[in-house]
C-alpha positions as CSV (number, residue, x, y, z in Angstrom):
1,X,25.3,-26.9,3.5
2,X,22.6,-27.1,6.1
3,X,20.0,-30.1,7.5
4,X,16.7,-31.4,6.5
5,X,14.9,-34.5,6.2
6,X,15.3,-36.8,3.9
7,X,11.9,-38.8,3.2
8,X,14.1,-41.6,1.0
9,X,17.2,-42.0,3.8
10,X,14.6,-41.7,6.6
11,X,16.5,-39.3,8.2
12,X,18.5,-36.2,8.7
13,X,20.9,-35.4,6.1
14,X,22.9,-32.6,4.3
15,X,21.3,-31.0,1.7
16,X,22.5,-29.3,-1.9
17,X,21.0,-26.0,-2.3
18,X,21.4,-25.6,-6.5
19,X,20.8,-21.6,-7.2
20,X,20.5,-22.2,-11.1
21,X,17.2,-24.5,-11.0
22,X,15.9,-23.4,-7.4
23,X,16.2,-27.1,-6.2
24,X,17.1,-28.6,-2.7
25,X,19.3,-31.9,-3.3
26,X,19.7,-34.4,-0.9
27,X,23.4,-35.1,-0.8
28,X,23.2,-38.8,0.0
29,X,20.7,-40.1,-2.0
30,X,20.2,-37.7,-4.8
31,X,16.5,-36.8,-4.1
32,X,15.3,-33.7,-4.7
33,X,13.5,-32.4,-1.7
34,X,12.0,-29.0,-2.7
35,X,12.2,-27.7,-6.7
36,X,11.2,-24.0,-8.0
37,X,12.3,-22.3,-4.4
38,X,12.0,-18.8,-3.9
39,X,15.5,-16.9,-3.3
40,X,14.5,-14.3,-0.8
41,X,17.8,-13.3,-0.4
42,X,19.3,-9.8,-1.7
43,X,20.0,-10.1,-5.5
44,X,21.6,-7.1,-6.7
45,X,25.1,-6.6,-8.0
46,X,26.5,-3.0,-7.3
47,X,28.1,-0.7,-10.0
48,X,29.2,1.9,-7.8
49,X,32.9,3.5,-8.2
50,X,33.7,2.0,-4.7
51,X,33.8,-1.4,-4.8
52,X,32.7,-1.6,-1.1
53,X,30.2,1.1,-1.3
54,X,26.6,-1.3,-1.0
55,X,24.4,0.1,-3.7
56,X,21.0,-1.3,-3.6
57,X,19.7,0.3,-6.9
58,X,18.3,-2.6,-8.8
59,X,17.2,-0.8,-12.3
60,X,18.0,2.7,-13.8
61,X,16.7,6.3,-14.0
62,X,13.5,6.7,-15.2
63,X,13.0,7.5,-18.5
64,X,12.4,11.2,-19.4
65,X,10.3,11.8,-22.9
66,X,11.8,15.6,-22.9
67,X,15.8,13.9,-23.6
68,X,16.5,12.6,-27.2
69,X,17.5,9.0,-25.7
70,X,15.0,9.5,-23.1
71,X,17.8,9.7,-20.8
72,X,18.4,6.0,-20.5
73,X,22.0,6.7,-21.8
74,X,25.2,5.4,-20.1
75,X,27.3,8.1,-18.9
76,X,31.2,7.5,-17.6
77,X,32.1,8.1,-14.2
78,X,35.0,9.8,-13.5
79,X,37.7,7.3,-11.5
80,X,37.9,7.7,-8.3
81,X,41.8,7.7,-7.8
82,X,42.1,3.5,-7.4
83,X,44.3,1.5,-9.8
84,X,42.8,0.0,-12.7
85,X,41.0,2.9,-13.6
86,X,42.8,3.7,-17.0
87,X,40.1,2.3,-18.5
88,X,37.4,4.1,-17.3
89,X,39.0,7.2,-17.7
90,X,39.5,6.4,-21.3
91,X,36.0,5.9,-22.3
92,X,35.1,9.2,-20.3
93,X,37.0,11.3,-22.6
94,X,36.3,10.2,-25.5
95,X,32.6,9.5,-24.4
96,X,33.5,13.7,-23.4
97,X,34.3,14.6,-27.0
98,X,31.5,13.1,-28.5
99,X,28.1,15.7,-28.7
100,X,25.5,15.5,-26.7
101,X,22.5,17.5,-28.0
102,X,20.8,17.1,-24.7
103,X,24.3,18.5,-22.8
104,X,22.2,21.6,-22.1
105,X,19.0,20.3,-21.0
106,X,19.8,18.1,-18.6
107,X,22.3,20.7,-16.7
108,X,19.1,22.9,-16.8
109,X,16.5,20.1,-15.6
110,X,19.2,20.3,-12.7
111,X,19.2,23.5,-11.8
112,X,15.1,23.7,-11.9
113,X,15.7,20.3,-9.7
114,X,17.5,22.1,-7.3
115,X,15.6,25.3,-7.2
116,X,12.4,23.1,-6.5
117,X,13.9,21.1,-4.3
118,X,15.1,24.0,-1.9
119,X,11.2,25.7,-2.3
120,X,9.7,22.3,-1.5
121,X,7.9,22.4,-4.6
122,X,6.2,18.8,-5.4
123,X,7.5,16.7,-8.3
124,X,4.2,17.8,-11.0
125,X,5.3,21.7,-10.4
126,X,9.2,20.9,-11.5
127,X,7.9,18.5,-14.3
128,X,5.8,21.5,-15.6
129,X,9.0,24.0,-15.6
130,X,10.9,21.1,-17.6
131,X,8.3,21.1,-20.2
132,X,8.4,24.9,-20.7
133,X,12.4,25.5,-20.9
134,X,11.9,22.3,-23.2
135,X,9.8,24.6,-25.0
136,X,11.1,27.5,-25.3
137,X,14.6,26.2,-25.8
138,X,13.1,24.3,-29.0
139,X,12.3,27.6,-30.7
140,X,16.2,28.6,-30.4
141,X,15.8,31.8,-29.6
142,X,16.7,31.8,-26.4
143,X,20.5,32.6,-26.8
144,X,22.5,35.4,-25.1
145,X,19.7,34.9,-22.5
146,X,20.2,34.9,-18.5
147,X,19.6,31.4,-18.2
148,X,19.1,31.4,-14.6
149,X,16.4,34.2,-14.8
150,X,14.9,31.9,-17.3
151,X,15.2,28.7,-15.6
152,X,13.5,31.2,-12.3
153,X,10.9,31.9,-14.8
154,X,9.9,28.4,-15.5
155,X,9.2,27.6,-12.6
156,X,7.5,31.3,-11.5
157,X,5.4,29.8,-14.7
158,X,4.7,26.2,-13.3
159,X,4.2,27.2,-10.0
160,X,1.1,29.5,-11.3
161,X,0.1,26.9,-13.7
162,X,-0.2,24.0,-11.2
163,X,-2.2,26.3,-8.8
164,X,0.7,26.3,-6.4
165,X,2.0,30.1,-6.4
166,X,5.1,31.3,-5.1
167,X,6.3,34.9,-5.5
168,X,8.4,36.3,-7.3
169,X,10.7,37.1,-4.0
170,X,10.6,33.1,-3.3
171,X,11.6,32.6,-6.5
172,X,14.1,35.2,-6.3
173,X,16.0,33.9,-3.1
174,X,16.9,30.5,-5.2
175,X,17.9,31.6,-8.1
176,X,21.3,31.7,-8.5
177,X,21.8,35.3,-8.5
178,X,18.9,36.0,-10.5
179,X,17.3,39.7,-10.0
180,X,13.3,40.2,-9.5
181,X,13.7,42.4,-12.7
182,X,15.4,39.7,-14.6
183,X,13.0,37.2,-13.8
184,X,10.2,39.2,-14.6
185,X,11.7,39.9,-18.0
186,X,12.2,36.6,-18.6
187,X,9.2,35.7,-18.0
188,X,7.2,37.8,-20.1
189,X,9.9,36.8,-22.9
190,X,8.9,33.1,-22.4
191,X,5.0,33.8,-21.9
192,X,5.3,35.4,-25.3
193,X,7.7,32.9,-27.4
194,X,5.0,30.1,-26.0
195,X,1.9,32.4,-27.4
196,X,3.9,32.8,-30.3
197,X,4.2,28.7,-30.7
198,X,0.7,28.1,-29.9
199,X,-1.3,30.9,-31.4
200,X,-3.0,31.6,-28.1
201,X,-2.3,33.5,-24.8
202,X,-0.7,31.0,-22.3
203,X,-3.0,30.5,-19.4
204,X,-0.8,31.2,-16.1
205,X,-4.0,30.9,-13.7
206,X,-5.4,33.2,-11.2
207,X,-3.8,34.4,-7.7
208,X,-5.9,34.4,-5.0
209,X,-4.7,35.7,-1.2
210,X,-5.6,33.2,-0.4
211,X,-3.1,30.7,-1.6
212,X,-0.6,32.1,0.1
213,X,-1.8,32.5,3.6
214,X,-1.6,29.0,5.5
215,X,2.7,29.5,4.5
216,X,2.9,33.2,5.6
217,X,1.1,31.8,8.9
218,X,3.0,29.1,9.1
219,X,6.7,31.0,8.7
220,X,5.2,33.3,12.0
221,X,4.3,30.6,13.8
222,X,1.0,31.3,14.3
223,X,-1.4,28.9,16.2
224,X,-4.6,26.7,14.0
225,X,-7.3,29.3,15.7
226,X,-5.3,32.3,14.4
227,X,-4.9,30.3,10.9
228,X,-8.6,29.6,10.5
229,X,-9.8,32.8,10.9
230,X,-7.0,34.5,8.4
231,X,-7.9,32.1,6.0
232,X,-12.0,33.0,6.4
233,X,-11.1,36.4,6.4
234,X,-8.9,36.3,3.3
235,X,-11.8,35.1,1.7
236,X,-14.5,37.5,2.4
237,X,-12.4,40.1,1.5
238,X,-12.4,38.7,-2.3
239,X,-16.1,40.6,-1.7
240,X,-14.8,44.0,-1.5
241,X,-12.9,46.0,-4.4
242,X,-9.7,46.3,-2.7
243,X,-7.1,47.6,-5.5
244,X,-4.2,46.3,-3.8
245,X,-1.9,42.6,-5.0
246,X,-3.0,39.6,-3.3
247,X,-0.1,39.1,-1.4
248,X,-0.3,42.3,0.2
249,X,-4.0,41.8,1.0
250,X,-2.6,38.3,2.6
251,X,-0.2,40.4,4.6
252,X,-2.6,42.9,5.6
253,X,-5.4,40.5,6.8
254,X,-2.7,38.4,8.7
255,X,-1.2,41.7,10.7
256,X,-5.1,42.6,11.4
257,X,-5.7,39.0,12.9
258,X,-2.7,38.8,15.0
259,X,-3.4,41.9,16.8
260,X,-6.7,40.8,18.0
261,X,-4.9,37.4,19.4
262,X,-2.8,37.6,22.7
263,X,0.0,36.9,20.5
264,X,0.6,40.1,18.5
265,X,3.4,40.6,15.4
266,X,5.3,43.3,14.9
267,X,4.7,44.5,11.4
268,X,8.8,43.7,11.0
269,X,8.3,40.5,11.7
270,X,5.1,40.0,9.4
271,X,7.2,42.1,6.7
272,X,10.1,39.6,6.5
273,X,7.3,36.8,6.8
274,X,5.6,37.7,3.2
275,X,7.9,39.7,1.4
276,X,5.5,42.7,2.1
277,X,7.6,45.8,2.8
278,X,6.1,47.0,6.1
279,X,5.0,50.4,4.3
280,X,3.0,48.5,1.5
281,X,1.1,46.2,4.4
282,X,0.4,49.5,6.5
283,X,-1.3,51.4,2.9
284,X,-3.3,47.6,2.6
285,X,-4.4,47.8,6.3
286,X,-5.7,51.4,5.5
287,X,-7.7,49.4,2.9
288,X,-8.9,47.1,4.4
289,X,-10.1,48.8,8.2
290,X,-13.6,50.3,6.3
291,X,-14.5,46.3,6.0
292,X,-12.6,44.6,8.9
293,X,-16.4,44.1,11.0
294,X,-17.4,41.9,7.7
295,X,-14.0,40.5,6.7
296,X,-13.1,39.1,10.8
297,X,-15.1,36.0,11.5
298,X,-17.4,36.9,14.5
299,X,-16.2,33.5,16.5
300,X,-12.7,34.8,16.4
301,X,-13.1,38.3,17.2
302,X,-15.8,40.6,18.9
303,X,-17.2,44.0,18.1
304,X,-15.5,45.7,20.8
305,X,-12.4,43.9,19.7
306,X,-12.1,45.3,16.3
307,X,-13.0,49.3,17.9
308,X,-9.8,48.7,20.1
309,X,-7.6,47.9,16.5
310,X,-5.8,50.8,15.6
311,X,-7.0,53.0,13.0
312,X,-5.1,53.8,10.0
């Protein structure tokens, strides 16, 4: 009980707090002093295994329109070893034997999960991959499948969709075991089961150098000067009909701006950086050196600057 002034007893007295009708009671006289309070108090209850664990989750998972219940389902937890738990593991079972015709999806929407999650992809980019396994999965013909090349391929897919790239090597490095080759099978396996569903060629965007410079620069530490002027020169060399992929013009221009910059890169480093193998960036740099006085933004660099680069 605490205190609080009573305007009938004219003075202090104890008062009733009553939860169910948000009143404050005098306990003397009966008066109600307050009515319709606010409880500001925490009002969860926790479900967790662990009856001591403080779980302040007041609702449920979000609803997903890709899942057959929308994945507001109840699923069993497993017991935790403490007695009483008979029960619990009961319902698991059989909740175990009964089919879930969403089993597969939603161990898949975890994988891609994962895989974004360890790129640093953004929520729209794994949402996109979900809808195209959902996809291709529909048409039931994915079977005997690598399904972690596929899931890889999904995302490859979203990533180029979203206008958020990544390469094939990135992609490669998460998942799960996945070869380049597989991915790139699976890939054109799903780009053509979705053509096949729509009646039109699926639109997987355009790759621009561009979009993957300012994360090369960033993975060699390079300063905001040295950034700047990549990302100008990546852009004027969209001018010039340079036959070579668009990452390995990215790592091209980026090896030709640090070595005008006090703080040069060996080609190793700038190799491991992109993905680039060092003899691919060394045939793009031969591409490029005709046009480096038009490509290398005259604030950054001088004339007799870019005579002193090495020639190819």
């Amino acid at each position: 009980m605490a205190d609080a002034f009573c305007s009938d007893c004219k003075k202090h007295t104890e008062v009733v707090f009553d939860h169910s009708a948000g009143d404050t009671v005098c306990s003397e006289c009966g008066l109600v002093l307050e009515s319709h309070s606010i409880d500001e108090t925490s009002e969860w209850r926790t479900f967790a295994n662990e009856s001591g664990d403080n779980d302040p989750v007041r609702v449920g998972g979000p609803s997903n329109p890709l899942l057959t219940d929308g994945g507001l389902s109840t699923v069993i937890a497993k017991p935790n070893g403490a007695t009483g738990d008979f029960l619990s593991s009961s319902l698991g079972r059989w909740q175990n034997r009964g089919s879930n015709p969403d089993r597969g999806l939603i161990q898949a929407f975890k994988t891609i999960a994962t895989m974004s999650d360890r790129l640093g992809l953004v929520a729209t980019i794994k949402d996109r991959a979900n809808e195209i396994y959902k996809k291709v999965e529909d048409q039931k013909s994915s079977r005997g499948r690598n399904q972690d090349a596929l899931l890889a391929a999904c995302l490859y897919i979203a990533c180029r969709q979203e206008d958020k790239p990544r390469t094939v090597k990135e992609i490669c490095s998460v998942a799960n075991g996945a070869t380049k080759k597989e991915i790139g099978r699976a890939k054109e396996y799903i780009v053509k089961q979705l053509g096949l569903e729509t009646g039109q060629s699926v639109e997987m965007g355009t790759i621009h150098a561009g979009d993957f410079m300012r994360r090369f620069c960033s993975n060699l530490g390079m300063n905001n000067q040295a950034v700047k002027a990549a990302q100008e020169a990546v852009q004027k060399s969209e001018e010039f009909d340079i036959r070579r992929s668009p990452i390995s013009i990215a790592a091209a221009v980026i090896y030709i701006i640090t070595q005008l910059s006090d703080d040069k890169k060996p080609l190793r480093d700038i190799s491991i950086a992109t993905g680039v193998a060092e003899g691919t960036i060394r045939n793009s740099y031969k591409d490029l050196y005709p046009h480096v006085s038009k490509i290398i933004p005259g604030w950054y660099a001088k004339e007799e600057d870019l005579k002193n680069l090495c020639s190819p």
